[in-house]
C-alpha positions, 0 to 999 in steps of 0.5 A: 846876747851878742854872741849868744846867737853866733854860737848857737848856729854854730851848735846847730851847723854842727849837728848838720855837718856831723849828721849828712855823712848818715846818708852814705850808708844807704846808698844800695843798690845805687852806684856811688856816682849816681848817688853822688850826681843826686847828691851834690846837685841837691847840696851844692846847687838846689838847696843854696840857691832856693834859700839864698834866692828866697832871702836875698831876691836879688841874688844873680843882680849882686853877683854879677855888680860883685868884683869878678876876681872875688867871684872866680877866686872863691869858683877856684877855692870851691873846685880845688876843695872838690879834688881834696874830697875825692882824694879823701877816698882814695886815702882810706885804703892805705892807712884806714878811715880814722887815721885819714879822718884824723889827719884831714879833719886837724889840717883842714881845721887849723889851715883853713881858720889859719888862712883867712887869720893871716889874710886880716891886717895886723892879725898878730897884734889882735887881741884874739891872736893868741886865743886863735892860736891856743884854741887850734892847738888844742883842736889838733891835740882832740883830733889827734887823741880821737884818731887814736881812739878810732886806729885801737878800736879799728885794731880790736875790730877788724884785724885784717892786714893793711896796705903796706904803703903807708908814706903814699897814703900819709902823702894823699891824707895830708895833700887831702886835709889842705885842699879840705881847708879851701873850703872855708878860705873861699867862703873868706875870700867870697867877703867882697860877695857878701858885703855887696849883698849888704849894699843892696839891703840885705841882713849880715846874716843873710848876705853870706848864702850869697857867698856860698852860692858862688863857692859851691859852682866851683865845687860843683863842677869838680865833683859833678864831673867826676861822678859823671866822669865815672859814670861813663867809665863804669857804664852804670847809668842804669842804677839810676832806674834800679827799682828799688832805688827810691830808699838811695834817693831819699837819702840822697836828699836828705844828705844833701839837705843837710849838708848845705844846712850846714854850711848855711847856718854855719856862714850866718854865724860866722857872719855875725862874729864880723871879720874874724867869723870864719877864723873862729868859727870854721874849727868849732864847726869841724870840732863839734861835728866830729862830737856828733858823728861819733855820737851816730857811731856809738848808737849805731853800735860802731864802738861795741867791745871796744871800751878803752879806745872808747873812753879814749875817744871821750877824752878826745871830744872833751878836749874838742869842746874845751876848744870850743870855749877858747875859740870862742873867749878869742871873739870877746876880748 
């Protein structure tokens, strides 16, 4: 029962996390910056705060006793994560979606569990070291084969010609995957937060939407301001009153609902497995949410006729589960 409860929140993080990216499908006839103002105020901002104000009433009375250099070190984590989402976009058109999903997905996985592993004393000497490490290299192998499945069924689908630039979008992927991994370094980071949190009373399971709040202000600020930024630039503050808009809003929300979902549920398991929470369970919530969204992407019919880069990408998915199960025996040794 003790780590009964950790994983299942994973599980559910999981299917949140491989859930929201639905919502970009429905974002006519808004803009993508006005959608995206919509979107991170609710995910970033709203929906954190009420949960974690609703639990943890004291909330702005433990960050502002928490030490300040935690606090402006997760704002950092949680901005320079913003930039890496933004250049997420602009990596797609030179080496295609898969390939950007596959090297951003592999690089902020294992960075982002690597970091936090070897910010703890004695990480090498833990038992759960080399499971750690064989759990994130079988990560990698999984995301790579389901890549690879998703640039042939890219080849088979679509056979436009693409962006000769190759080397500059690699460059952008991978710059992309690290700063993606900061993500998880701040909520690690954002410990100090959490652990006050607990001082004042507050359950373990709890007291990590206190670290959250804090990451996503900085994640906020970076991403809100560029929406903003190309709001003016594109002059489309008027698709905002767009009558038949209300359907974008309404997927905004729940994007952004599920989003920080998420990264709540994920937080309060992570918190449960003690220190070495987010150096397991951020790659299990990364790995298993790629299981989900391209489940959403078979049934929305983004695998017909396309039946070898499918049975590939199922070899793939079980190699991400069979992760899974070796992260998680490095928590019970």
């Amino acid at each position: 029962m003790e780590l009964f409860l950790p994983f299942l929140l994973l599980i559910f993080a999981s299917f949140f996390q491989g859930t929201f990216g639905l919502g970009m499908k429905y974002m006519n006839p808004m803009s993508w910056e006005s959608w995206w103002v919509i979107h991170v105020l609710v995910a970033m901002i709203l929906f954190p705060m009420i949960w974690a104000y609703i639990v943890i009433p004291d909330l702005f009375d433990i960050i502002a006793s928490s030490p300040k250099d935690a606090i402006y070190s997760a704002m950092l984590y949680g901005f320079l994560w913003g930039i890496g989402g933004i250049m997420f976009g602009v990596s797609v058109p030179y080496i295609g979606l898969s390939l950007t999903m596959g090297i951003v997905m592999g690089l902020a996985g294992s960075a982002g569990s690597l970091i936090p592993l070897f910010q703890i004393e004695n990480a090498t000497s833990q038992p759960s070291f080399p499971y750690i490490i064989g759990g994130l290299i079988i990560s990698l192998i999984g995301v790579a084969i389901t890549a690879k499945a998703g640039i042939d069924r890219d080849k088979l689908i679509n056979s436009s010609s693409k962006s000769k630039n190759i080397l500059k979008g690699l460059l952008i992927a991978v710059t992309c995957g690290l700063l993606s991994s900061l993500l998880n370094v701040g909520f690690a980071n954002a410990a100090p937060i959490a652990e006050k949190a607990q001082e004042f009373g507050v359950i373990t399971r709890n007291s990590s939407l206190a670290a959250w709040v804090v990451v996503l202000w900085g994640a906020f600020i970076m991403n809100f301001t560029y929406a903003v930024l190309l709001l003016f630039k594109n002059n489309s503050w008027s698709t905002f009153s767009l009558k038949n808009s209300l359907n974008a809003y309404k997927w905004s929300l729940i994007a952004g609902f599920c989003w920080f979902a998420a990264l709540g549920v994920y937080g309060q398991g992570a918190a449960l497995l003690g220190e070495i929470g987010p150096v397991i369970g951020w790659p299990i919530l990364l790995g298993l949410s790629l299981i989900i969204s391209n489940y959403w992407a078979y049934n929305a019919g983004e695998w017909d006729n396309a039946q070898k880069p499918f049975n590939k990408l199922l070899i793939g998915l079980f190699v991400l589960i069979i992760s899974a199960v070796v992260l998680g025996l490095g928590n019970s040794v």
